[in-house]
LORO-56407 format. One record per residue (C-alpha): residue number from 0; x, y, z. Coordinates in steps of 0.1 Angstrom, whole numbers, plus 5000, padded with zeros to 4 digits. Layout:
residues N
pos;x;y;z
NUM;X;Y;Z
...
//
This chain:
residues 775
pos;x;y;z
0;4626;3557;7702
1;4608;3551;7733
2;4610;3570;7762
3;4632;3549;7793
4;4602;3555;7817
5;4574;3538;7790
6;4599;3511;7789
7;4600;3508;7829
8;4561;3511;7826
9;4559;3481;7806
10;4584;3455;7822
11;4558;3461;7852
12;4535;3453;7832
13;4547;3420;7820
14;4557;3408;7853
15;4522;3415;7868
16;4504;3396;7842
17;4532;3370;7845
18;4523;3369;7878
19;4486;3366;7879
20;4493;3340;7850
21;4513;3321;7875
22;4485;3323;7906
23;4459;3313;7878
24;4479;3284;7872
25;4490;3272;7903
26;4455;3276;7918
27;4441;3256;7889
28;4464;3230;7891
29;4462;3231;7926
30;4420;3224;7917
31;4430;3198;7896
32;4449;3181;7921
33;4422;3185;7943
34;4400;3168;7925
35;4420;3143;7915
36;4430;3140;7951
37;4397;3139;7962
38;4385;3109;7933
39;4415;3090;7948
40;4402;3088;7983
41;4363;3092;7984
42;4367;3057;7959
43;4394;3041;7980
44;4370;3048;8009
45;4336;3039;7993
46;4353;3007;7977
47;4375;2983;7992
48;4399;3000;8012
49;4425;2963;8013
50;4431;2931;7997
51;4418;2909;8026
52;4434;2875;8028
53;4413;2844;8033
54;4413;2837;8071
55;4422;2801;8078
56;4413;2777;8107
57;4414;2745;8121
58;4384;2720;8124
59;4362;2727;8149
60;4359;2708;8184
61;4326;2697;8187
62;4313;2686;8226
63;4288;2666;8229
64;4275;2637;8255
65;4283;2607;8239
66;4313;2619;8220
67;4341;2599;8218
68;4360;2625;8230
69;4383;2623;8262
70;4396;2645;8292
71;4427;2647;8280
72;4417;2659;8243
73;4396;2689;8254
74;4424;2703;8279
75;4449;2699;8252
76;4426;2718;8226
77;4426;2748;8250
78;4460;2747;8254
79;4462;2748;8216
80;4442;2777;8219
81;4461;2797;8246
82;4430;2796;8275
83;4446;2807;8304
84;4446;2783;8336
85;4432;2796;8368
86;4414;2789;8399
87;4378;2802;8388
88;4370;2813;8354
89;4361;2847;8350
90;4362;2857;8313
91;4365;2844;8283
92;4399;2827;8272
93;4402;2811;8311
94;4395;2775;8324
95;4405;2754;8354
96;4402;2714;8354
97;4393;2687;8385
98;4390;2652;8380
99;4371;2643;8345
100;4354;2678;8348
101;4368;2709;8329
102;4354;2745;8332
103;4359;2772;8311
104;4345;2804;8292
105;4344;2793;8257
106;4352;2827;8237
107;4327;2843;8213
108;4332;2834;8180
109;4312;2840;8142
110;4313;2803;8134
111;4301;2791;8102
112;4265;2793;8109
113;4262;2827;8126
114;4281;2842;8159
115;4281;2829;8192
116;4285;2843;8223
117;4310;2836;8250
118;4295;2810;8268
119;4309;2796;8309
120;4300;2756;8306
121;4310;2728;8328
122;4317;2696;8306
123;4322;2663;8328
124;4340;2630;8313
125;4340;2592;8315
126;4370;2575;8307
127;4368;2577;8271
128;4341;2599;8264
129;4321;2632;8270
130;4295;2624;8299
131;4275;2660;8300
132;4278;2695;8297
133;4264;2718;8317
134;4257;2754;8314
135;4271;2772;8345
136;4248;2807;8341
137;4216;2785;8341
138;4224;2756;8350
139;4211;2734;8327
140;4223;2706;8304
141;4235;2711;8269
142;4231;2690;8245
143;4258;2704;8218
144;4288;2731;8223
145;4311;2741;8196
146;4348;2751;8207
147;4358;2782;8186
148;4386;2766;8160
149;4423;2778;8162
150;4435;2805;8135
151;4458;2787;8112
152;4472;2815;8093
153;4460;2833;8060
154;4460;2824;8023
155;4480;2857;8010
156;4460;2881;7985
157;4481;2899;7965
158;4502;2919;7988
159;4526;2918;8011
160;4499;2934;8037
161;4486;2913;8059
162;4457;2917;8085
163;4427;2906;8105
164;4399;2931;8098
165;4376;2937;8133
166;4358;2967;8131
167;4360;2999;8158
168;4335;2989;8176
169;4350;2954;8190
170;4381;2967;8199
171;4385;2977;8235
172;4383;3013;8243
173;4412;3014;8271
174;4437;3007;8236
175;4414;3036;8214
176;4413;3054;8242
177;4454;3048;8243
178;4459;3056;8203
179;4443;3090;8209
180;4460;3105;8239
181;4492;3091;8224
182;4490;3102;8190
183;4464;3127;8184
184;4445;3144;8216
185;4429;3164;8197
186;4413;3142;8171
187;4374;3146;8174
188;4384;3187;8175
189;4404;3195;8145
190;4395;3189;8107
191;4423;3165;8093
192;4454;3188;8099
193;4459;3199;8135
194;4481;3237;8136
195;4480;3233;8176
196;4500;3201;8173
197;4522;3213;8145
198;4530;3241;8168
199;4533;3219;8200
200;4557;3195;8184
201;4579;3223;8171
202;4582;3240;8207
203;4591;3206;8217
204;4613;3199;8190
205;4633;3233;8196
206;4634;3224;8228
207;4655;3191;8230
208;4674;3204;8197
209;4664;3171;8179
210;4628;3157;8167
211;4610;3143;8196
212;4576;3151;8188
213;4553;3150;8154
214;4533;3168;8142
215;4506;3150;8122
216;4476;3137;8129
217;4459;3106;8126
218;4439;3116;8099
219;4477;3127;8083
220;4490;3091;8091
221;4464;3076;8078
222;4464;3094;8048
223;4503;3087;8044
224;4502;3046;8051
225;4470;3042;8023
226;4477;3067;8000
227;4517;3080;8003
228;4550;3071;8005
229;4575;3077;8034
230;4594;3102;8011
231;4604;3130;8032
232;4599;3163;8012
233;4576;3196;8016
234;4556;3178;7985
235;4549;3146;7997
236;4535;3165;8032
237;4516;3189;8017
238;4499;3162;7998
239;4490;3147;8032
240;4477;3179;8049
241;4452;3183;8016
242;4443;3141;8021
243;4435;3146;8054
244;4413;3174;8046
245;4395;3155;8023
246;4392;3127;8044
247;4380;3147;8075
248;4353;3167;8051
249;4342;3132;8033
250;4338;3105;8064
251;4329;3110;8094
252;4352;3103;8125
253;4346;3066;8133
254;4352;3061;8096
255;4388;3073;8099
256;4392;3058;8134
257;4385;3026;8121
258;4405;3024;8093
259;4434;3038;8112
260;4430;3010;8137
261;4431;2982;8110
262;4458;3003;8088
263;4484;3007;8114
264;4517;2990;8107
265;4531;2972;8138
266;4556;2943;8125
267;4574;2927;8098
268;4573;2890;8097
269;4593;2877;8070
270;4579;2895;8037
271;4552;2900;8053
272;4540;2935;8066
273;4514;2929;8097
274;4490;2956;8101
275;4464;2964;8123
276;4457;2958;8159
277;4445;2925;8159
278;4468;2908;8136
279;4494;2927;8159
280;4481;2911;8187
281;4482;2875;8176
282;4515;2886;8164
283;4531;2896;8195
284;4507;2877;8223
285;4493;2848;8201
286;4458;2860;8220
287;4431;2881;8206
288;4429;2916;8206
289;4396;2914;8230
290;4420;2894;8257
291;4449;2918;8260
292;4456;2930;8295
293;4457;2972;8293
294;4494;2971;8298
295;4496;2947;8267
296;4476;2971;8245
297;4498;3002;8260
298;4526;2979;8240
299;4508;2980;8211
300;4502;3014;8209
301;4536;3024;8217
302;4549;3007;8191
303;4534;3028;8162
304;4560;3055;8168
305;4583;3029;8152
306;4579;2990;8154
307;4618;2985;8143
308;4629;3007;8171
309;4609;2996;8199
310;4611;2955;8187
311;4602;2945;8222
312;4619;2908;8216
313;4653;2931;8199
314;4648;2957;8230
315;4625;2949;8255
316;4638;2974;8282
317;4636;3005;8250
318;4601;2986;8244
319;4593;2987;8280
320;4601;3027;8284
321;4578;3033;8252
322;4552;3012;8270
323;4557;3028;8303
324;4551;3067;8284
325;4521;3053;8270
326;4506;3043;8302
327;4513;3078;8319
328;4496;3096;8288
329;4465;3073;8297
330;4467;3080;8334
331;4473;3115;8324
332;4442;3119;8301
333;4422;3103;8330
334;4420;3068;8310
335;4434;3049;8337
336;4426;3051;8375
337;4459;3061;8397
338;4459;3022;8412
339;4455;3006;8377
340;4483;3021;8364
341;4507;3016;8393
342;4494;2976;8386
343;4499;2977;8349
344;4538;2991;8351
345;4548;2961;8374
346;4537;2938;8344
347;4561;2917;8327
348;4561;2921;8287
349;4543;2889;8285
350;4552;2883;8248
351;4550;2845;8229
352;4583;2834;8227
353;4590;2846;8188
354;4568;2866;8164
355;4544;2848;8144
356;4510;2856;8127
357;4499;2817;8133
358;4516;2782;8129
359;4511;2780;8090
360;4514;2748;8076
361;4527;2751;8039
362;4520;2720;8029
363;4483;2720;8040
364;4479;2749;8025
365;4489;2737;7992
366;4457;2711;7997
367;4433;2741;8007
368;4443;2762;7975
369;4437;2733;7953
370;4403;2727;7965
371;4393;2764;7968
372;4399;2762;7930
373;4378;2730;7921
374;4354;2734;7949
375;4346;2770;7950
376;4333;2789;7915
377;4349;2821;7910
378;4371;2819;7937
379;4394;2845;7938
380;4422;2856;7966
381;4417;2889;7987
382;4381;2889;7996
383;4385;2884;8028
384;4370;2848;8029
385;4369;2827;8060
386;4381;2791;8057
387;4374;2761;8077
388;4393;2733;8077
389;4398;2698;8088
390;4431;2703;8103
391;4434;2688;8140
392;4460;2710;8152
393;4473;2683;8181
394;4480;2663;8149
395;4495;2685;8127
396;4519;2696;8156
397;4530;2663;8167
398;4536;2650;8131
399;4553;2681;8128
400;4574;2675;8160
401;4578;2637;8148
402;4594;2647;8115
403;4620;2672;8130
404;4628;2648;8157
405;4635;2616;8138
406;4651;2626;8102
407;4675;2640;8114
408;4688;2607;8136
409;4677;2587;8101
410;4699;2605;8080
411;4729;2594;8104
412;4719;2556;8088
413;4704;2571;8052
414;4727;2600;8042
415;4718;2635;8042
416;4692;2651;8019
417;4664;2625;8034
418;4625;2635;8023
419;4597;2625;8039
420;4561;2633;8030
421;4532;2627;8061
422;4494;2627;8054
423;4472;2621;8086
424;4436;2616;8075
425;4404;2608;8100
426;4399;2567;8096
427;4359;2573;8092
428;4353;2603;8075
429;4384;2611;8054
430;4391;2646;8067
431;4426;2654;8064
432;4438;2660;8100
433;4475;2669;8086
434;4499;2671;8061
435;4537;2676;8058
436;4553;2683;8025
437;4590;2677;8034
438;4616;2669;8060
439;4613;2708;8062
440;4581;2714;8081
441;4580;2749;8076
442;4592;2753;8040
443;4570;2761;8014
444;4586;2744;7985
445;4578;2711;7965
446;4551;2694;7987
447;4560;2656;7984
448;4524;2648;8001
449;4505;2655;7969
450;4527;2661;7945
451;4554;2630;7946
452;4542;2600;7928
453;4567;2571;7942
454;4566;2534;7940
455;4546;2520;7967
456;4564;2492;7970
457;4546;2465;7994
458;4516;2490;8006
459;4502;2473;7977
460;4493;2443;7993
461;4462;2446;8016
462;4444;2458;7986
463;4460;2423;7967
464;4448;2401;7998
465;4413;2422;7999
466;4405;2413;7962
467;4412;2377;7976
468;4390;2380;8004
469;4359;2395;7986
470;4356;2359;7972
471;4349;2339;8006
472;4343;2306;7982
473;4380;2305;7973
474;4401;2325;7998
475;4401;2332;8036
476;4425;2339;8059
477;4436;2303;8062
478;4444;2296;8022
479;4474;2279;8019
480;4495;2299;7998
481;4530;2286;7973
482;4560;2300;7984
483;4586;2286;7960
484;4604;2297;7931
485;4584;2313;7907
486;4592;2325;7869
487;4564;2346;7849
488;4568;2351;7812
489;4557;2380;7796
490;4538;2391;7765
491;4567;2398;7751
492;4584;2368;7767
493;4607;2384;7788
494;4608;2366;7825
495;4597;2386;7853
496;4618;2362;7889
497;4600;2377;7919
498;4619;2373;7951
499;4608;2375;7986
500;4624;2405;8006
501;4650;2374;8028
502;4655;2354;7997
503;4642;2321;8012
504;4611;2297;8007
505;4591;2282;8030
506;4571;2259;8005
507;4533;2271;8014
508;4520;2299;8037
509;4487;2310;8051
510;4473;2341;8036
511;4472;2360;8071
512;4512;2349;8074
513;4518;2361;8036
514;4499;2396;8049
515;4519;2399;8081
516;4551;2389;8067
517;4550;2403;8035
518;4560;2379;8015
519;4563;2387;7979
520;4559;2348;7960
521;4527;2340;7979
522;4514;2376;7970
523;4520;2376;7933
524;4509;2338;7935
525;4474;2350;7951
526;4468;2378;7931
527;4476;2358;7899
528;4448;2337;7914
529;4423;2358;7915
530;4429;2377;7885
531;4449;2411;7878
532;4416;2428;7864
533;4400;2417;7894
534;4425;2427;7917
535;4427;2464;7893
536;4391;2468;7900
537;4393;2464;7936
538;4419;2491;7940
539;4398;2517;7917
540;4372;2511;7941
541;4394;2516;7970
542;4399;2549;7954
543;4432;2547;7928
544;4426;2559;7892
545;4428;2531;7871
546;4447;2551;7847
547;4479;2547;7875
548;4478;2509;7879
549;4499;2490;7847
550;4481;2454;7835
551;4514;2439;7846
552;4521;2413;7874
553;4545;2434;7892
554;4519;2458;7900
555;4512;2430;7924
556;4543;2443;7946
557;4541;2478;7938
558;4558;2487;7911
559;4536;2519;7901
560;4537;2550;7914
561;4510;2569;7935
562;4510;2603;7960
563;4510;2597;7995
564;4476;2615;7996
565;4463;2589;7972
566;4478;2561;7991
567;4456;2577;8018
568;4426;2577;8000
569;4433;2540;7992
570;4437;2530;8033
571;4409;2549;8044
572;4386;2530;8027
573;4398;2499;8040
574;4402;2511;8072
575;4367;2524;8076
576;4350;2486;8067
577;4358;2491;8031
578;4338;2530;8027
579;4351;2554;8008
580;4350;2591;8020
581;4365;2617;8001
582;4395;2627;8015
583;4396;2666;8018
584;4409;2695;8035
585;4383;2719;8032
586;4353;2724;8055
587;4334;2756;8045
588;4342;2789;8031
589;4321;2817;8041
590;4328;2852;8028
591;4324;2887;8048
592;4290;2889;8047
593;4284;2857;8064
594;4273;2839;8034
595;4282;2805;8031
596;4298;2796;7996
597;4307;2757;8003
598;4301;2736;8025
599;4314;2699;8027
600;4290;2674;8038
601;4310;2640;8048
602;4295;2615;8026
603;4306;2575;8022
604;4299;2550;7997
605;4302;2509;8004
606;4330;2499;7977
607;4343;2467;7991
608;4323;2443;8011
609;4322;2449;8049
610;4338;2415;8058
611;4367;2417;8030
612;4376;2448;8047
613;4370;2437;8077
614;4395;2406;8074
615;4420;2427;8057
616;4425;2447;8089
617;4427;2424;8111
618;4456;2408;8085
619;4470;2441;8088
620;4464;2441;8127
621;4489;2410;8127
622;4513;2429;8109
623;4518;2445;8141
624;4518;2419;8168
625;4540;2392;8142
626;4549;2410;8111
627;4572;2433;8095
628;4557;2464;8119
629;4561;2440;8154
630;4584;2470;8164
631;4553;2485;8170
632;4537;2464;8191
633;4569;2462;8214
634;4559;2498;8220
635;4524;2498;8221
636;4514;2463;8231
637;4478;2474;8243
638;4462;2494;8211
639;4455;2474;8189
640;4472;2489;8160
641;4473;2480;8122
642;4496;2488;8095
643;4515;2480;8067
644;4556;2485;8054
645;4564;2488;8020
646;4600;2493;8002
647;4603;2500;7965
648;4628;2483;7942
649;4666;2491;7954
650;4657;2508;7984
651;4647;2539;7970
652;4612;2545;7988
653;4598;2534;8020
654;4566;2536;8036
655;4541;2529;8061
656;4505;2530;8068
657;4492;2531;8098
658;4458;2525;8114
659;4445;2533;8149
660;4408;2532;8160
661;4412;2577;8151
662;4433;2584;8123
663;4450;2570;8088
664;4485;2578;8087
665;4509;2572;8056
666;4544;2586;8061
667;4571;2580;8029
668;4607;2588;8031
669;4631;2584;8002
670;4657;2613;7984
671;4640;2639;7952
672;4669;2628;7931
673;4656;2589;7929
674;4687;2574;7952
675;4686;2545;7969
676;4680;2555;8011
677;4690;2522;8030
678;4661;2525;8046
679;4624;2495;8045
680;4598;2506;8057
681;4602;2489;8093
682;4635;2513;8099
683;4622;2541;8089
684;4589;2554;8083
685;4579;2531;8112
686;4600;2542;8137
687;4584;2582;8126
688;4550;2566;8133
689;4563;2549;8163
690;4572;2588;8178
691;4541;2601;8163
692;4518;2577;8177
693;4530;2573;8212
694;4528;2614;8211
695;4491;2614;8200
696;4482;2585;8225
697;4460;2562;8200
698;4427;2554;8199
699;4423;2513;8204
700;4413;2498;8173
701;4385;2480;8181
702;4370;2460;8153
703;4333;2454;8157
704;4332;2420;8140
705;4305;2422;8110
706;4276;2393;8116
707;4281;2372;8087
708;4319;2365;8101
709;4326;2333;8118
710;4355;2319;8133
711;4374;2285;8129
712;4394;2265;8153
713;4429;2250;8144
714;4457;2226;8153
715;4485;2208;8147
716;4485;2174;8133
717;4511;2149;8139
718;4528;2152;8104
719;4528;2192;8113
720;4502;2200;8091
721;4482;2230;8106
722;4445;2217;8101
723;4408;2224;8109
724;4396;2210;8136
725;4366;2195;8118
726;4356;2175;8148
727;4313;2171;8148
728;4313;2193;8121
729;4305;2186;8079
730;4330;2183;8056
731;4317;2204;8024
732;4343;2209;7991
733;4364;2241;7990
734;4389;2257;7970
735;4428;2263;7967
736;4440;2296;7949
737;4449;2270;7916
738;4413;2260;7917
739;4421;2224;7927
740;4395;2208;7947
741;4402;2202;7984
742;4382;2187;8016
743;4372;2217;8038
744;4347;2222;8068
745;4322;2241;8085
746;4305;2248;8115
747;4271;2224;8115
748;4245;2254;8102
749;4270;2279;8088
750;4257;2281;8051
751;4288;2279;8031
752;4317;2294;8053
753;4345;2276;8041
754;4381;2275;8056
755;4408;2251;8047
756;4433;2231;8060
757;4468;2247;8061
758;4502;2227;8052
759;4536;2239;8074
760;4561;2250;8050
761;4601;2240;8048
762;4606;2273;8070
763;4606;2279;8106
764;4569;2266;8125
765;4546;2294;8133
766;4534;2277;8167
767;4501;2266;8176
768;4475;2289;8164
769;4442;2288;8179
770;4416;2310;8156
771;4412;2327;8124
772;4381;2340;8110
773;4362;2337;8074
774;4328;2348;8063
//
């Protein structure tokens, strides 16, 4: 038996070594966490420490003397861009205007080529163009300046972070200087974990018998936000202290500073988080970080004690108090001379009207992601790419503004649950200027624009008329054209009865009139004429894939489906004297380096004869003044404007295209589930284009007549037949569409331009017309 004090002796024993077991342990798993703790951050840091999102913007505004470019346009583009208008400019992001001049500090910007400084430039106008630009500093002219491009938005990595990266060293020192005294005086003395500021915040905090004051350090919050939850336990803090240890022994001081400046939360918009100080600048000013006043970065700084709390839109007086606090501390810390701080607490809040990281246009964005993928090898999101667009942000706003302005007082005629789908693309070049996916504008769902193949109905026809036209021997805009009753048999022998739109005859037409009026017998008659494989091949090389136009005579009215991007494609060719150019929404994409991974060069190819494209517009011009768009013309009497209406069978789409001397615009409206609208072409998209247009002030389309195009005289005869005038002049044979063999006459030394003497039909006279062209 053993002795009670042996058996005291031992349980001693056992509790010592249990102990030292335990100390062992807990300082080895303590080393193991350290090291594990310590892999975690040094590979965060020495990798990439976010998934950037690809930083989108608008086309750039290019100034140049020469430029077709306008007063008016560059005053609005810095309005786009927030430049502030004063007396004199001073600094970048100001301008003030006199008659045809602007002046203004153009801000620095990395454009795609390289960075640019802020530059103070003088730019003088004519009436329609830029005259000269001069810079101010040396006074000496210019021969090129680039405006910097608006920020669009982002294309989301995958995250619900967002942020702008800018590094430390370009953001101003008044709101570092700010962060610091607010949140961690002491940061370039302590090593991670501050014991003098755990101790000063729980005076403080015993004090006012609540928490009023924390603790932590930046280093601490930094190592919480990247690495931590919000869990509030003795754990999850001591994990933070020994991060912030490891971060303060592994990087040097402007390493942590700058991530914490780029780290920081400061808003929620939407599922968004927006982090960082310049993001949070566009978020609350719409201006960049480098153009905040001192009181307007005090904001942002206050507002990391707790952006919920201190919402300044929610509670701008609570946001005003934190604000106020935060400009003491800087006055206190010597940051901020007595006088400048009296100034900045008399400042108003000064925030944009709502929250927003840009004006993102979903459907535009649905473009851009589907060219990064075919344009771009081994694209992927979250490398912090930088994406230059086409976008003209004066168009995409007012088409924008058009849309949410005239559905709604459509769907009073059309019923609820009316779509439309708006592409705006430059008439030369083919760059997308806008898009709009719905009667949404700001919904990113189904994006009708490129994705909703409807029947074009009668937006057809140019292309029908411009197979016509290419062969100058047969057709012209004079051709008399059948307008009576017509049955076609198929190969199957079912009849296909074609009716005009009004359900009357007028027994022959001129081509133009068939164009401007829209008539559907004289069309299909014409394009019969000429050939469907003909008139296929002219509309591939407008830019439709062959694959989407049916061997069927009713193609010759529509009835096929395309996108309203590729009815685009197919007008911009015509529109630009029959070249084709690519339509596309990207520009360039340059990474973080500053390497350049694409870069579109505009390009054109001749398709269609000059003067076939050239007399189709001008058909499409007299849609305007006497066709199925004369609306327009009501409005706009002096611009010159073409275009074209189309409705599908029953009513259930309606378009139009229209041309001004800038931009292609098609704009369809119908309902996703396939019902009928009530609505042509002339009541509805028309009167959209009628609000955008008169918004966006058009550009006169002036048609610059190619040589080979001559012009004919006409009159009537006394049996009312609308002839030639053929006076002095050879009679030579000509054509009708049948093939039939008819008297026609030229101009004495004209070669073989041939025009032909046009019947009145049974309908009402057109009145005395005085020219038409051929070639």
């Amino acid at each position: 038996m053993v002795p009670p004090k042996k058996k005291k002796e031992k349980k001693r024993s056992w509790l010592a070594y249990t102990a030292i077991a335990a100390v062992i342990a807990t300082s080895a798993g303590l080393m193991k966490m350290g090291y594990q703790l310590n892999d975690e951050v040094t590979a965060k840091f020495e990798g990439e420490l976010w998934q950037l999102p690809s930083v989108v913007y608008a086309r750039e505004l290019t100034l140049q003397p020469g430029a077709l470019i306008r007063y008016e346009d560059l005053v609005n583009e810095l309005k786009v861009l927030k430049y502030r208008k004063v007396d004199k400019p001073s600094q970048p992001g100001e301008y003030t205007t006199s008659r045809l001049k602007v002046e203004f500090i153009r801000r620095p910007f990395e454009f795609r080529d390289g960075e640019q400084d802020a530059r103070h430039v003088q730019v003088t106008f004519d009436y329609s163009s830029v005259k000269k630009i001069i810079d101010v500093a040396s006074k000496r002219e210019m021969g090129i300046l680039s405006v910097e491009p608006k920020l669009l938005g982002m294309l989301e990595a995958k995250t619900e972070e967002q942020r702008i990266y800018k590094p430390k060293d370009e953001m101003p020192q008044p709101l570092i200087d700010a962060l610091i005294a607010t949140e961690d005086r002491d940061f370039y003395e302590h090593e991670g974990v501050s014991p003098t500021a755990i101790m000063r915040a729980f005076v403080a905090n015993l004090k006012a018998g609540r928490t009023v004051q924390g603790g932590s350090t930046l280093t601490q919050q930094l190592a919480k936000n990247m690495f931590l939850t919000s869990e509030r336990s003795l754990w999850r803090k001591f994990r933070e202290a020994y991060m912030a240890l490891i971060l303060d022994y592994r990087f040097t001081k402007d390493q942590i500073l700058d991530a914490y400046l780029n780290q920081v939360y400061l808003a929620q918009s939407g599922r968004e988080a927006v982090h960082g100080f310049e993001l949070g600048s566009r978020f609350y000013f719409g201006l960049p970080l480098s153009e905040l006043r001192v009181d307007q970065q005090a904001l942002l700084v206050g507002l990391v004690k707790g952006p919920s709390y201190y919402n300044p839109w929610r509670y701008p007086e609570r946001a005003k108090t934190r604000r106020n606090l935060v400009l003491k501390l800087m006055a206190d810390n010597g940051v901020l001379e007595e006088n400048e701080y009296k100034k900045a607490l008399d400042k108003p809040l000064d925030l944009q009207p709502k929250g927003k990281i840009a004006n993102r246009q979903p459907a535009y964005f649905g473009q851009l992601e589907r060219e990064l993928q075919a344009k771009v090898d081994g694209y992927q999101p979250g490398k912090g790419l930088r994406l230059f667009t086409t976008l003209d942000p004066r168009s995409q706003e007012l088409a924008e503004r058009s849309v949410n302005s005239v559905i709604p007082q459509l769907e009073a005629r059309a019923g609820n649950e009316l779509e439309t789908a708006v592409v705006v693309a430059d008439r030369l070049t083919g760059e997308i200027r806008a898009m709009v996916g719905g009667s949404r504008t700001g919904f990113d769902g189904f994006n009708r624009a490129i994705d909703a193949k409807r029947q074009i109905g009668s937006v057809v026809k140019p292309a029908v008329y411009l197979s016509a036209l290419e062969l100058p021997k047969r057709f012209s805009l004079a051709t008399s054209l059948q307008d009576r009753p017509l049955t076609l048999k198929g190969q199957k022998g079912e009849n296909w009865t074609p009716r005009n739109y009004d359900r009357q005859y007028r027994g022959e037409v001129p081509l133009y009139l068939a164009l401007a009026k829209s008539y559907n017998i004289p069309t299909v008659n014409l394009g019969m004429a000429v050939g469907l494989d003909h008139v296929i091949d002219t509309m591939t090389k407008l830019g439709i894939d062959e694959g989407e136009i049916p061997k069927l005579p009713s193609m010759l009215l529509g009835a096929f489906t395309l996108t309203p991007l590729e009815v685009t494609q197919m007008y911009q060719t015509i529109a630009s004297g029959g070249r084709r150019s690519k339509l596309t929404a990207l520009n360039a994409v340059v990474d973080k380096e500053g390497n350049i991974l694409y870069q579109h060069l505009p390009t054109s190819k001749e398709v269609v004869s000059e003067e076939a494209a050239w007399l189709t517009l001008y058909g499409m011009q007299r849609v305007v003044t006497e066709g199925t768009a004369r609306y327009l013309n009501s409005v706009l009497p002096s611009s010159r404007l073409a275009g074209k209406t189309g409705t599908s069978d029953k009513g259930r789409d309606s378009w139009y295209v229209g041309v001004d001397g800038r931009e292609v615009v098609t704009i369809w409206m119908g309902r996703d589930d396939n019902k009928a609208v009530k609505l042509t072409g002339s009541a509805g998209p028309l009167r959209l284009y009628a609000d955008y247009i008169q918004h966006r002030d058009p550009e006169p389309l002036v048609l610059k007549r190619p040589s080979k195009i001559v012009d004919f005289d006409y009159y009537t005869d006394r049996q009312g037949v609308l002839a030639q005038s053929c006076i002095g002049q050879t009679h030579l044979p000509a054509w009708d569409p049948e093939g039939t063999l008819k008297q026609g006459c030229i101009h004495q030394g004209l070669g073989d331009d041939i025009s032909e003497g046009i019947r009145k039909g049974s309908g009402q006279v057109e009145g005395f017309l005085k020219r038409l062209f051929t070639w």
